[in-house]
MARMAR-612212 format. One record per residue: residue number from 1; residue in three letters; chain; x, y, z of N, C-alpha, C in turn. Coordinates in Angstrom, 1 decimal. Example, Ala and Ser with C-alpha at 12.3 -4.5 7.8 and 13.67 -1.06 7.14 Angstrom:
<1 "ala" "A" <13.2 -5.7 7.8> <12.3 -4.5 7.8> <13.2 -3.3 7.8>>
<2 "ser" "A" <12.8 -2.2 7.1> <13.7 -1.1 7.1> <12.9 0.0 7.9>>
//
This chain:
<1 "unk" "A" <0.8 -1.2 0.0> <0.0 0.0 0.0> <0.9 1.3 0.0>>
<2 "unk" "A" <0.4 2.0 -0.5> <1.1 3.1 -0.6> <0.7 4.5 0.2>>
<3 "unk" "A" <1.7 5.3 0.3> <1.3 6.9 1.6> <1.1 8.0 0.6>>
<4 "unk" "A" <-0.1 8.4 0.8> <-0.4 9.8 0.3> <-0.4 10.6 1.5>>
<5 "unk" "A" <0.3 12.0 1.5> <-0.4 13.4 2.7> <-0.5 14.5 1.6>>
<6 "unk" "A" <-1.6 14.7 2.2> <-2.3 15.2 0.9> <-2.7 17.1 1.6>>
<7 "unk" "A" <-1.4 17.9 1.0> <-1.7 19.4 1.7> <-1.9 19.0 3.5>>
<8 "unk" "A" <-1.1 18.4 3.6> <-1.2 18.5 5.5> <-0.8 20.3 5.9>>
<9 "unk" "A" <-1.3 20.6 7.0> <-0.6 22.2 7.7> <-0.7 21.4 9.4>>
<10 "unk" "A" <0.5 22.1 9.9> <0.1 21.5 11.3> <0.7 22.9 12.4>>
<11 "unk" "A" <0.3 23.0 13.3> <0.4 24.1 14.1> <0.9 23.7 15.5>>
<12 "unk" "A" <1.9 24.2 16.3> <2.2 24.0 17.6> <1.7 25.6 18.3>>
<13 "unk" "A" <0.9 25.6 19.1> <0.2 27.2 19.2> <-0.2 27.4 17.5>>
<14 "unk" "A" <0.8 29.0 18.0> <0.0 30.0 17.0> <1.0 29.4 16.2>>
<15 "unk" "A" <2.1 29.0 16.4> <2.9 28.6 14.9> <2.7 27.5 13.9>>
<16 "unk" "A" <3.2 27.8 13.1> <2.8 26.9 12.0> <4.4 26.1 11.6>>
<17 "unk" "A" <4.1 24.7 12.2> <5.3 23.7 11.9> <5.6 23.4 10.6>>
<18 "unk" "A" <4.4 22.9 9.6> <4.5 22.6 8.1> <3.3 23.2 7.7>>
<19 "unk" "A" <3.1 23.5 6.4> <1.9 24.1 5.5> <1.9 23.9 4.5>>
<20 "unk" "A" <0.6 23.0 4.1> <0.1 22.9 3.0> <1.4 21.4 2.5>>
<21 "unk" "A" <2.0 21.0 3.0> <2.7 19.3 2.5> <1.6 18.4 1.6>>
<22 "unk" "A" <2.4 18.4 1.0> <2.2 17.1 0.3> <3.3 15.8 0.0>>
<23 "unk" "A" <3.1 14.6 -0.1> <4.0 13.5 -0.6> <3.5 12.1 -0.4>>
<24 "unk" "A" <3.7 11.6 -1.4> <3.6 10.1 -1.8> <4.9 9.5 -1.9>>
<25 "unk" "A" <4.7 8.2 -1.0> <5.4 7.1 -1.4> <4.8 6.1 -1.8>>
<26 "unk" "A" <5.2 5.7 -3.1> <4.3 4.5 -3.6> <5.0 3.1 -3.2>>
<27 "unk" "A" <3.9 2.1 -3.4> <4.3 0.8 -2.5> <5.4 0.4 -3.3>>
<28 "unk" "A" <6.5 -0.4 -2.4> <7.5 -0.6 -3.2> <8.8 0.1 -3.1>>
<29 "unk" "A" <8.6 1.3 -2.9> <9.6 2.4 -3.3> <10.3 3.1 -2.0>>
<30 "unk" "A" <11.1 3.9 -2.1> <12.2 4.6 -1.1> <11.8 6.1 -1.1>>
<31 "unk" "A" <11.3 7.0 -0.5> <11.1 8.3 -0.7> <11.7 8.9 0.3>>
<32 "unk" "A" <12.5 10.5 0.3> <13.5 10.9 0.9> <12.5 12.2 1.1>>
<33 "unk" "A" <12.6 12.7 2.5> <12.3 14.0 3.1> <14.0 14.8 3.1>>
<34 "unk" "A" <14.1 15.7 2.8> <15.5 16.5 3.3> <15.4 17.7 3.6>>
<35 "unk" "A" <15.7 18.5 4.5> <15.6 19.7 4.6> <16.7 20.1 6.4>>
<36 "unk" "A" <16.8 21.4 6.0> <17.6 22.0 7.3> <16.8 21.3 8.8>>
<37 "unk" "A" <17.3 21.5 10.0> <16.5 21.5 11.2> <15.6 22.2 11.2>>
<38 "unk" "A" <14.6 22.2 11.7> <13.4 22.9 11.6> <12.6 23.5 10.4>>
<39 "unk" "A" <12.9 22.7 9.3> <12.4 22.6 8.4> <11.1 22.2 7.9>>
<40 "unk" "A" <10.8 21.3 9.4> <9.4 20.8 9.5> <9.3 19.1 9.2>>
<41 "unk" "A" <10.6 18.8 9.0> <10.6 17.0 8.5> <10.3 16.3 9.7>>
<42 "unk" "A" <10.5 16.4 11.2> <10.1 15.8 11.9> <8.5 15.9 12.4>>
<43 "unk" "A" <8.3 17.2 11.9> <6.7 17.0 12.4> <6.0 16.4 11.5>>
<44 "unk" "A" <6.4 16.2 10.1> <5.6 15.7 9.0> <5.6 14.0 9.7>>
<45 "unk" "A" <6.7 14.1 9.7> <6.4 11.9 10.2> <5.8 12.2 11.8>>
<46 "unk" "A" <5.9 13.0 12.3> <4.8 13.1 13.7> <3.0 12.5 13.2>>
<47 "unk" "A" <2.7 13.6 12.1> <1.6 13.9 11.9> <1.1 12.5 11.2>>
<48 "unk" "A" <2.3 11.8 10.6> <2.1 10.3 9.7> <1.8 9.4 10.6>>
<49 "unk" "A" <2.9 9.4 11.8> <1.9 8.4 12.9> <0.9 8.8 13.7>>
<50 "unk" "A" <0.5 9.8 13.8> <-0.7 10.0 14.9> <-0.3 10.8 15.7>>
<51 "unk" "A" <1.0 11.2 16.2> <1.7 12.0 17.5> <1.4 13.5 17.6>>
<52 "unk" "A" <0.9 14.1 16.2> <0.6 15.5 16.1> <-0.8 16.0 15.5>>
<53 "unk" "A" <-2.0 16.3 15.9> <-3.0 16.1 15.2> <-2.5 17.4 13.7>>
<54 "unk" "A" <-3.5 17.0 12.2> <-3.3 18.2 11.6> <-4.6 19.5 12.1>>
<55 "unk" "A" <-4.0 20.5 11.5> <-5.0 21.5 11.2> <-5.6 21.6 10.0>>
<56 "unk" "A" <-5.2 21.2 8.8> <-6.4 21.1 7.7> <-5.0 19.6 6.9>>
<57 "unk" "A" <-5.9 19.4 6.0> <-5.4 18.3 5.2> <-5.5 16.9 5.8>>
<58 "unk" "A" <-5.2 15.8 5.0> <-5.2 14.4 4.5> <-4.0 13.3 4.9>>
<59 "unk" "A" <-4.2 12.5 5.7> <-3.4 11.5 4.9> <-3.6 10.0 4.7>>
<60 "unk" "A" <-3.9 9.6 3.4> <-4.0 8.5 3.7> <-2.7 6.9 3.0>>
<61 "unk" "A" <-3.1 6.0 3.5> <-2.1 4.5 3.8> <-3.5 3.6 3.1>>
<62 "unk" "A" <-2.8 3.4 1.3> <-3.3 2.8 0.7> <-5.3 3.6 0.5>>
<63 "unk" "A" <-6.1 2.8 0.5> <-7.2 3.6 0.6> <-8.1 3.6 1.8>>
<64 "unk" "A" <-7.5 3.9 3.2> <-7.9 4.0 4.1> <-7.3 5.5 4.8>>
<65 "unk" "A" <-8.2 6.6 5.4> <-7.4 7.2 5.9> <-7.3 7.3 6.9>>
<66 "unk" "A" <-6.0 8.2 7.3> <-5.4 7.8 8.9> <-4.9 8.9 9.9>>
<67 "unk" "A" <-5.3 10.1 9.3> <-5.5 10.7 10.2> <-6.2 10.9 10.7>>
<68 "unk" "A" <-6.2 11.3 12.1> <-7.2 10.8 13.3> <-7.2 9.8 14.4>>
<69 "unk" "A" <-6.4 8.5 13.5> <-6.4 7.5 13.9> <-5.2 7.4 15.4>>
<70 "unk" "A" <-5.4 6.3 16.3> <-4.4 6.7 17.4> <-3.3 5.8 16.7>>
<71 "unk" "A" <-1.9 5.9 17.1> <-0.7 5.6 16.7> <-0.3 3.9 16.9>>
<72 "unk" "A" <-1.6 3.3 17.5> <-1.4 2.0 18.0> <-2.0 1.3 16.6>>
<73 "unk" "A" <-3.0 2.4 16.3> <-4.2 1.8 15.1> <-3.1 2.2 13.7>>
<74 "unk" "A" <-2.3 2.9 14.0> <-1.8 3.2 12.7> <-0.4 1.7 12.8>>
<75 "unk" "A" <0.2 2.4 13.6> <1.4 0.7 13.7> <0.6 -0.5 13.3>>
<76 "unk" "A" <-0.4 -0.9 13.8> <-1.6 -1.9 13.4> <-1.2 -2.3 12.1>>
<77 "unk" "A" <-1.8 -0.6 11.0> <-2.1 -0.9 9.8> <-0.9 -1.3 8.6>>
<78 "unk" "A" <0.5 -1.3 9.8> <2.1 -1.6 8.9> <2.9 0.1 8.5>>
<79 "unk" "A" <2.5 0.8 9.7> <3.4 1.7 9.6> <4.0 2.1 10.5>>
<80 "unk" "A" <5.5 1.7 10.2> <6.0 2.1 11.7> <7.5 2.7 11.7>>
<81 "unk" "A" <7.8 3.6 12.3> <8.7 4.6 12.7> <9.9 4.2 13.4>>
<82 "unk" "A" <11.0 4.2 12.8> <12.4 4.1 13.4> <12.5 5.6 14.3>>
<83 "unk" "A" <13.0 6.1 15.2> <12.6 7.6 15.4> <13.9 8.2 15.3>>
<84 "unk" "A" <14.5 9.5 15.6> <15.5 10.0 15.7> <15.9 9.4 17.1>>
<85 "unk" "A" <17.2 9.2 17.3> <17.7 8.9 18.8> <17.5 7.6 19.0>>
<86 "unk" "A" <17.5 6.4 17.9> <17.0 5.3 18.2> <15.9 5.3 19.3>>
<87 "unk" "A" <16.3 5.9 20.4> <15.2 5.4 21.8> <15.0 3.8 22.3>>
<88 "unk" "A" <16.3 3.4 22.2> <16.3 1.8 23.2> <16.1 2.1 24.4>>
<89 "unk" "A" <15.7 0.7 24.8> <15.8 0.4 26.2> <17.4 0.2 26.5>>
<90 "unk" "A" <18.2 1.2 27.1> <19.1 0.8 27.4> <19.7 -0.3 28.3>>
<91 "unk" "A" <19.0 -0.6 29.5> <19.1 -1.0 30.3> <18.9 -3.0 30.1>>
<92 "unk" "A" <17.5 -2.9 28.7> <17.5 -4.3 28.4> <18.1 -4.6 27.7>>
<93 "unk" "A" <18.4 -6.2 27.9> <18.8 -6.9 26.3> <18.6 -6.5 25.0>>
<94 "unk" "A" <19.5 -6.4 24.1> <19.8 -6.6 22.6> <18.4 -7.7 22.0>>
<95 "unk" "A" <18.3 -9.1 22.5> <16.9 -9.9 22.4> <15.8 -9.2 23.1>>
<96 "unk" "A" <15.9 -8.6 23.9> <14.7 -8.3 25.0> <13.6 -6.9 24.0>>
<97 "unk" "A" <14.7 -6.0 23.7> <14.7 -4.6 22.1> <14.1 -5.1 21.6>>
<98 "unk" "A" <14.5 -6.3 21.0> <14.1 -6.6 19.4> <12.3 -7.4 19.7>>
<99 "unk" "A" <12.4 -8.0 20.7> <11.0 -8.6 21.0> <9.8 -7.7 21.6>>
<100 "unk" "A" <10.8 -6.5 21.7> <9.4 -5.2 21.8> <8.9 -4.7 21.3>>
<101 "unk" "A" <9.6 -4.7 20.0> <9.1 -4.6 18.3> <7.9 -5.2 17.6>>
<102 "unk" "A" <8.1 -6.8 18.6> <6.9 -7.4 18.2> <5.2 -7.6 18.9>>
<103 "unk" "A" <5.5 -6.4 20.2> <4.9 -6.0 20.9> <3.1 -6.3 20.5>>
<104 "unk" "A" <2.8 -6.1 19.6> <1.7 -6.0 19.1> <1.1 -7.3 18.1>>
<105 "unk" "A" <2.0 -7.9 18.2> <2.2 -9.4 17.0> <1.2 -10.2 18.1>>
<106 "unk" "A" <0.6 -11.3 17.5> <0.4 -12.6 18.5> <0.9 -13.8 17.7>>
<107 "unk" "A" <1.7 -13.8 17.0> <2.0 -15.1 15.7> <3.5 -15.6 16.4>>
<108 "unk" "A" <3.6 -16.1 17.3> <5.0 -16.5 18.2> <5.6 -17.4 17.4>>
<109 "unk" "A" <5.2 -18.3 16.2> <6.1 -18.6 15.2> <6.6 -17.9 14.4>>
<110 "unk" "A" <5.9 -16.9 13.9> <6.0 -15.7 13.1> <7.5 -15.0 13.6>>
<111 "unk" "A" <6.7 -14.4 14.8> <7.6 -13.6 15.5> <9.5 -14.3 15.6>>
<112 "unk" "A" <9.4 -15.3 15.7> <10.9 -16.4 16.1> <11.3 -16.4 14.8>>
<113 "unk" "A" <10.8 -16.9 14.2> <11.0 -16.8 12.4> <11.9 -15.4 12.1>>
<114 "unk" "A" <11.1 -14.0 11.8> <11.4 -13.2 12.1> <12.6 -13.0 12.7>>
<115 "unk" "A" <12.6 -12.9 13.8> <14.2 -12.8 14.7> <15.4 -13.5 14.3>>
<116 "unk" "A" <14.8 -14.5 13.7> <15.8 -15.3 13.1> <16.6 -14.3 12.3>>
<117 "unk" "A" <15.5 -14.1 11.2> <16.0 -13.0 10.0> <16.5 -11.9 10.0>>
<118 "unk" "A" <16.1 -11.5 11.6> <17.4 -10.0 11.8> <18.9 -10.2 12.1>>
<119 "unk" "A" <19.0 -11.6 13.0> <20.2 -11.8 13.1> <21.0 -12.3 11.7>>
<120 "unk" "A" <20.3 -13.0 10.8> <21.0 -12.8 9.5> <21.5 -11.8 8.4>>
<121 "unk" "A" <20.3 -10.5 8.6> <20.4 -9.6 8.3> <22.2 -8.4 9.0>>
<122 "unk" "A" <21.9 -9.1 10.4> <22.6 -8.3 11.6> <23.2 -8.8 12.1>>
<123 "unk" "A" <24.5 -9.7 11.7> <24.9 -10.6 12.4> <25.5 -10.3 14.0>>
<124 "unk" "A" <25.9 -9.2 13.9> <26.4 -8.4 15.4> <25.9 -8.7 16.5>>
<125 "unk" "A" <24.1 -8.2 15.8> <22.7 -8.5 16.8> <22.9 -9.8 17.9>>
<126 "unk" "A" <22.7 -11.3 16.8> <23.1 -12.6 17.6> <24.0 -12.4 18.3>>
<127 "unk" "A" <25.5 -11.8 17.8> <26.4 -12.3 18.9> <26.1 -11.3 20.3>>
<128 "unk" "A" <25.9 -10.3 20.3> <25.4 -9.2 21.4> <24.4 -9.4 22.2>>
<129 "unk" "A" <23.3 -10.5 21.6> <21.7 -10.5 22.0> <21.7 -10.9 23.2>>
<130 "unk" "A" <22.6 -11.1 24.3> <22.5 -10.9 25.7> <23.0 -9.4 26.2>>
<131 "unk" "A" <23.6 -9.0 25.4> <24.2 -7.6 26.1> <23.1 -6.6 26.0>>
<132 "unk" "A" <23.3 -5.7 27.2> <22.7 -4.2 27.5> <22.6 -3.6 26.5>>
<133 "unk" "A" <21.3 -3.1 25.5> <21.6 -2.1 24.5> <22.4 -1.1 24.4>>
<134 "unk" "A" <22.4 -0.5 25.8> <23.2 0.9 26.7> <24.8 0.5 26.1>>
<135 "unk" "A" <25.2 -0.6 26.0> <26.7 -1.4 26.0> <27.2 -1.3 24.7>>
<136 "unk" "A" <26.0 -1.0 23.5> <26.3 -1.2 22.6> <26.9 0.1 21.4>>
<137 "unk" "A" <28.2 -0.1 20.1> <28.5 1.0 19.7> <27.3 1.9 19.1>>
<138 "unk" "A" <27.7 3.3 18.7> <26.8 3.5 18.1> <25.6 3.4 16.8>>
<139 "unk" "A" <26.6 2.6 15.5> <26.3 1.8 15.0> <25.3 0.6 14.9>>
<140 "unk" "A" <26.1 0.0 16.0> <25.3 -1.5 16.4> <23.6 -0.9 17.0>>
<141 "unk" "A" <23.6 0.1 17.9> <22.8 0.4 18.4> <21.9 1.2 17.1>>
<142 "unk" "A" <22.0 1.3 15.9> <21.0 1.7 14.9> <20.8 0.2 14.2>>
<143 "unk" "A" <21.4 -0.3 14.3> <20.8 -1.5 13.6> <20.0 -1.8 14.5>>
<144 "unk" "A" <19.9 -2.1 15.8> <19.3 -2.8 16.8> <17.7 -1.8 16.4>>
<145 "unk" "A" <18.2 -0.2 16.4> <16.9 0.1 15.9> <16.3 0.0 14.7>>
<146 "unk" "A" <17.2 -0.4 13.9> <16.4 -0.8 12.9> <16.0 -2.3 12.9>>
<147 "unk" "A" <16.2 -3.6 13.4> <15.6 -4.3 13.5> <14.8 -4.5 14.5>>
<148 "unk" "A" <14.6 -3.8 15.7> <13.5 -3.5 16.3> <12.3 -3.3 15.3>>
<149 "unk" "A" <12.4 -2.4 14.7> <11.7 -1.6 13.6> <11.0 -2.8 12.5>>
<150 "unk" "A" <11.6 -3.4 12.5> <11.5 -5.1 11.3> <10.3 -5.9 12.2>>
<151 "unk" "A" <10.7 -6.2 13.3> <10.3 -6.4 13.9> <8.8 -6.9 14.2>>
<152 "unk" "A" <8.1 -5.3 13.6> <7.1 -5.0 13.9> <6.3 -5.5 12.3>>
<153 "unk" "A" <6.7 -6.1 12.0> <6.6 -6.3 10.2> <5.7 -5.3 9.5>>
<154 "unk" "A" <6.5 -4.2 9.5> <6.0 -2.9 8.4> <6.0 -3.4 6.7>>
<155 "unk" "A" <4.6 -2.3 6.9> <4.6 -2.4 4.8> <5.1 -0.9 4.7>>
<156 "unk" "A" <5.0 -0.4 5.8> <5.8 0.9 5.4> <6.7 2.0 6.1>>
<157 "unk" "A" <8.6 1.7 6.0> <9.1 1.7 7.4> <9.3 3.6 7.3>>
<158 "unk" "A" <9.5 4.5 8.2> <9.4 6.1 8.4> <10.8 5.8 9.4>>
<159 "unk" "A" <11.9 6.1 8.4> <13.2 6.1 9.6> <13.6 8.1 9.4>>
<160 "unk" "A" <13.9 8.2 10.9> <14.1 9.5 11.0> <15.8 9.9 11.4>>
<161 "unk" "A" <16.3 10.3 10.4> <17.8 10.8 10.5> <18.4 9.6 10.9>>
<162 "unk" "A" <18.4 8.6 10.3> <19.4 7.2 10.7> <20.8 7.2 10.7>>
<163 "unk" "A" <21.1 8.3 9.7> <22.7 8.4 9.9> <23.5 9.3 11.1>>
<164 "unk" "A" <22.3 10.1 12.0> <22.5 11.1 12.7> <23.6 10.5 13.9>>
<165 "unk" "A" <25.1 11.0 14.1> <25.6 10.1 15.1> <26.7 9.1 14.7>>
<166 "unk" "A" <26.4 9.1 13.4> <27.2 7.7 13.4> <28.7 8.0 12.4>>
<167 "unk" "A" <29.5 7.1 12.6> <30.6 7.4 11.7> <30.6 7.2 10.3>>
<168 "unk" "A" <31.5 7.7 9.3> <31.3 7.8 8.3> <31.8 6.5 7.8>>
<169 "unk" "A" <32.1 5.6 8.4> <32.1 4.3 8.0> <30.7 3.6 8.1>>
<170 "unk" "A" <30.1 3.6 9.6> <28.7 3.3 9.3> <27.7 3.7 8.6>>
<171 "unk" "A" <27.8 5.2 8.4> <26.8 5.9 7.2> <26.9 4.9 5.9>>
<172 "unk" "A" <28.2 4.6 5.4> <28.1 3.7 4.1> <27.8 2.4 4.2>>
<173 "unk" "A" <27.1 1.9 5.4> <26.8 0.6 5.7> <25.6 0.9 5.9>>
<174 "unk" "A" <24.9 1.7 6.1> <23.4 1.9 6.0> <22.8 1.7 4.7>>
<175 "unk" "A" <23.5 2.6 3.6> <22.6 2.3 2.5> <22.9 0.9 1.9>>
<176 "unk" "A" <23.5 -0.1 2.1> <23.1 -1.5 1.7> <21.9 -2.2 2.1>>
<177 "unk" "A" <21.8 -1.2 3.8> <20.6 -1.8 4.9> <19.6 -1.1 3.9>>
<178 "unk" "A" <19.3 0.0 4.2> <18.1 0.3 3.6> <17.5 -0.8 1.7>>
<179 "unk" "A" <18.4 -0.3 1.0> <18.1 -0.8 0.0> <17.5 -2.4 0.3>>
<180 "unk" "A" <18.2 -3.4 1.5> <17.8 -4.7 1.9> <16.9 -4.8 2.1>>
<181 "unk" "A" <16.2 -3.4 2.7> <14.6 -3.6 3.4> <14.0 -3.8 2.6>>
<182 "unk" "A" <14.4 -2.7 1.8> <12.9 -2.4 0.4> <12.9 -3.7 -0.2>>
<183 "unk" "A" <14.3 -4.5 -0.5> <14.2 -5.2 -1.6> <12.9 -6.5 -0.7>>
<184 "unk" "A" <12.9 -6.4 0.8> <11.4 -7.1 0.9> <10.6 -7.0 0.6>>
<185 "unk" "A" <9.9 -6.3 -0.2> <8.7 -5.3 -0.2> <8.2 -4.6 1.0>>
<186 "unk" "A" <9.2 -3.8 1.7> <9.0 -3.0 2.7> <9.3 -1.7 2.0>>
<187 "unk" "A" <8.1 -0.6 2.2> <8.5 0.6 1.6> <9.0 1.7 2.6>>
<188 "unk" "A" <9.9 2.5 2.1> <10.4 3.0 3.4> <10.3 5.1 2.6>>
<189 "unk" "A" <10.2 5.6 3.7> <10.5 7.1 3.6> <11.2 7.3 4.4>>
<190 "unk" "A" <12.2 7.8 4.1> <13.2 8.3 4.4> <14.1 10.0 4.8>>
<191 "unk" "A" <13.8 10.3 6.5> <14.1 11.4 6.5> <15.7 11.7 6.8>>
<192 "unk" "A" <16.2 12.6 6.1> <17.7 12.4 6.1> <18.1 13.7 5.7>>
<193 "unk" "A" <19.3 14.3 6.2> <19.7 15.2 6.0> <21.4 15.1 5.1>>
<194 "unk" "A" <21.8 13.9 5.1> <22.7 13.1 4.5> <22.4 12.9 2.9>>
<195 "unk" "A" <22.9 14.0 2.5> <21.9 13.7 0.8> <23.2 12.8 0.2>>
<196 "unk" "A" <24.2 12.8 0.3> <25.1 11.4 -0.5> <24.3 10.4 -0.3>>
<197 "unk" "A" <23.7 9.6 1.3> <22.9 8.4 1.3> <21.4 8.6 0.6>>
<198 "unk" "A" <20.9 9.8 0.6> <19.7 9.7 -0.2> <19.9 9.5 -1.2>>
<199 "unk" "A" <21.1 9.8 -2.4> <20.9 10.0 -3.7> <21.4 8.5 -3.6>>
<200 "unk" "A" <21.6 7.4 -3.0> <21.5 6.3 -3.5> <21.3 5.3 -3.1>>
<201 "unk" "A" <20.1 5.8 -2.0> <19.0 5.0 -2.1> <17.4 5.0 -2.3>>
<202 "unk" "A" <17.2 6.7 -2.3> <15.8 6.7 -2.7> <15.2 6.7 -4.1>>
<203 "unk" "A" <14.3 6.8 -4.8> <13.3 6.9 -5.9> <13.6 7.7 -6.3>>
<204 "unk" "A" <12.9 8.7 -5.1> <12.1 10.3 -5.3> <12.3 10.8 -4.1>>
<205 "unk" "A" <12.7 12.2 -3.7> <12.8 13.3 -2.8> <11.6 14.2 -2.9>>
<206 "unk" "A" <11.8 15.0 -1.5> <11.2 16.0 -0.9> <11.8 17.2 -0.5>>
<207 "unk" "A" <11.9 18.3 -0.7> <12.6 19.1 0.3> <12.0 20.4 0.4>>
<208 "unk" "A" <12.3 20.3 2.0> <11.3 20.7 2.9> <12.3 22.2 3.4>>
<209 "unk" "A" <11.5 23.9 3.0> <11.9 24.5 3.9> <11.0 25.2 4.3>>
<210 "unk" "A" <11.9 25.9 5.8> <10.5 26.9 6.7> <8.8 25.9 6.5>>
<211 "unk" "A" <9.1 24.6 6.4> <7.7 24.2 6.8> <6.7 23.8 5.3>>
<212 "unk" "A" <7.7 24.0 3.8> <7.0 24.2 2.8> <8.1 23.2 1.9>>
<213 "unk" "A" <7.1 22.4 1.1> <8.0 21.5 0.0> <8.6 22.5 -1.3>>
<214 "unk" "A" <9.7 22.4 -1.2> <10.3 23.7 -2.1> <10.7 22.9 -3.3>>
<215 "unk" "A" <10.8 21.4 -3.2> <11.3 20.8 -4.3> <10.5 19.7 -4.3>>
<216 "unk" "A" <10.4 18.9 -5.1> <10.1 17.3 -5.5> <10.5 16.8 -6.8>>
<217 "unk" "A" <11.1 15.5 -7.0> <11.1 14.8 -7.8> <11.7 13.6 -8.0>>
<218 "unk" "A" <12.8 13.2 -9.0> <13.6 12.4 -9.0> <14.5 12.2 -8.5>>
<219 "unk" "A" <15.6 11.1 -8.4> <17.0 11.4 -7.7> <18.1 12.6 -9.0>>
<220 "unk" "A" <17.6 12.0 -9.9> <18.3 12.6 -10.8> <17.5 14.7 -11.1>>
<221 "unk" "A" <16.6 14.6 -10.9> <16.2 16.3 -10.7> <17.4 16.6 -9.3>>
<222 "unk" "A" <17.2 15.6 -8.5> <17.3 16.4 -7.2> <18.8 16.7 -7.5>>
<223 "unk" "A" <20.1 15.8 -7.8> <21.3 15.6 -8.6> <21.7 17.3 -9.2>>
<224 "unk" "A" <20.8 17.4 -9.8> <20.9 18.7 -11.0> <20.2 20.1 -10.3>>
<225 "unk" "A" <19.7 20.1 -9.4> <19.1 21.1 -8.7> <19.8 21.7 -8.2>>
<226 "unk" "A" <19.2 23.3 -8.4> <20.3 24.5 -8.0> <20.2 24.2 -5.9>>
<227 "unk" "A" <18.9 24.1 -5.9> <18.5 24.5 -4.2> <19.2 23.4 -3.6>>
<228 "unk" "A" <19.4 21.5 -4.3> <19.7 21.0 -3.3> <21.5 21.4 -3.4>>
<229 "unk" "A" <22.1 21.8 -4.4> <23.5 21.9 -4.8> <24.2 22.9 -3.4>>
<230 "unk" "A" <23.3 23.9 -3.3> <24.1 25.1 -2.7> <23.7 24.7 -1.5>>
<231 "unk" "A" <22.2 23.9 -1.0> <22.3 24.1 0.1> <22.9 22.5 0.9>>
<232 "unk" "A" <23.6 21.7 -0.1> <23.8 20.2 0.5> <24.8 19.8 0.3>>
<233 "unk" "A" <25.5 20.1 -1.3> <26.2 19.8 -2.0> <28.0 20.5 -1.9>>
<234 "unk" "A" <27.3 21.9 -1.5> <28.5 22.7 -1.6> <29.0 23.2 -2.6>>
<235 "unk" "A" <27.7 23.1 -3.7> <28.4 23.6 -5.2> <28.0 25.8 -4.8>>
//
């Protein structure tokens, strides 16, 4: 299924966080949000899970829509959020993380199956899966959120700043991860401020300023674009 937000505006008070957004990820595909801090990309995937109500506009997940909906009903429907900051349980296990993911599942073969396939995915995961997530590098600890995130068996994964933190070794080890997801038919949108890892792994871009989509299109528009050049690129 695929995500339409269709002209969202969203307000904290009197201010206005985003206005008038729009974007589609179609099923299947990798879509990239990019924009400065406060640009408004975190409140857009706020508003996608339920955490921010809108002030006017749409969004819907295949042909159901979902704003409104509470954030339990939306994870339900296969959408689910890696967040900024990972946000582990530091204190629990590496296994203990990953089975919180499945929090909402009742398929305990499913679920084992699954785990299986993150530690394949992750092989770090297995050997660590007794250790404190708190213990773990910073790297290791985004995988962990990302297969938390698996976990939950999304049709449509919302990871926020995944490279944020990490070294420039791990940043190039992410985009094999991502590209791995999708190639399950997991569709992912992708917010990132890292435009080297967007341009090769998304479809199609967004970029978001002062709260407004100032661009959209291809990897290759976005490539040749004066706005993302000067403000990403350094040209």
């Amino acid at each position: 299924m695929g995500l339409s937000v269709k002209n969202i505006t969203v307000h904290y008070g009197k201010a206005i966080a985003v206005s008038d957004v729009s974007l589609e990820v179609s099923e299947g595909s990798v879509a990239a949000l990019i924009g400065a801090n406060g640009s408004g990309k975190s409140t857009t995937l706020s508003a996608i899970c339920g955490l921010v109500p809108l002030t006017s506009g749409e969004i819907w997940f295949g042909d159901r829509r979902i704003d409104g909906l509470s954030t339990t009903e939306i994870v339900r429907l296969g959408i689910v959020c890696i967040p900024e900051g990972r946000r582990l349980f530091p204190y629990l296990s590496v296994l203990v993380n990953l089975k919180l993911g499945a929090s909402l599942r009742r398929d305990k073969v499913g679920i084992e199956k699954d785990l299986d396939e993150i530690f394949e995915h992750f092989p770090v995961l297995r050997k660590r899966r007794n250790q404190h997530a708190g213990t773990l590098s910073g790297g290791e600890q985004q995988m962990l959120a990302i297969g938390r995130g698996l976990m939950a068996k999304p049709k449509l994964l919302l990871m926020d700043e995944p490279s944020l933190g990490l070294s420039p070794v791990m940043v190039k080890e992410l985009s094999p991860v991502i590209k791995r997801i999708n190639s399950l038919g997991v569709s992912v949108l992708l917010v990132e401020q890292n435009i080297p890892l967007v341009l090769k792994v998304a479809h199609r871009g967004y970029a978001l300023k002062v709260g407004r989509v100032v661009l959209e299109g291809s990897m290759d528009e976005f490539k040749t674009s004066g706005v993302v050049r000067n403000a990403y690129l350094g040209a």
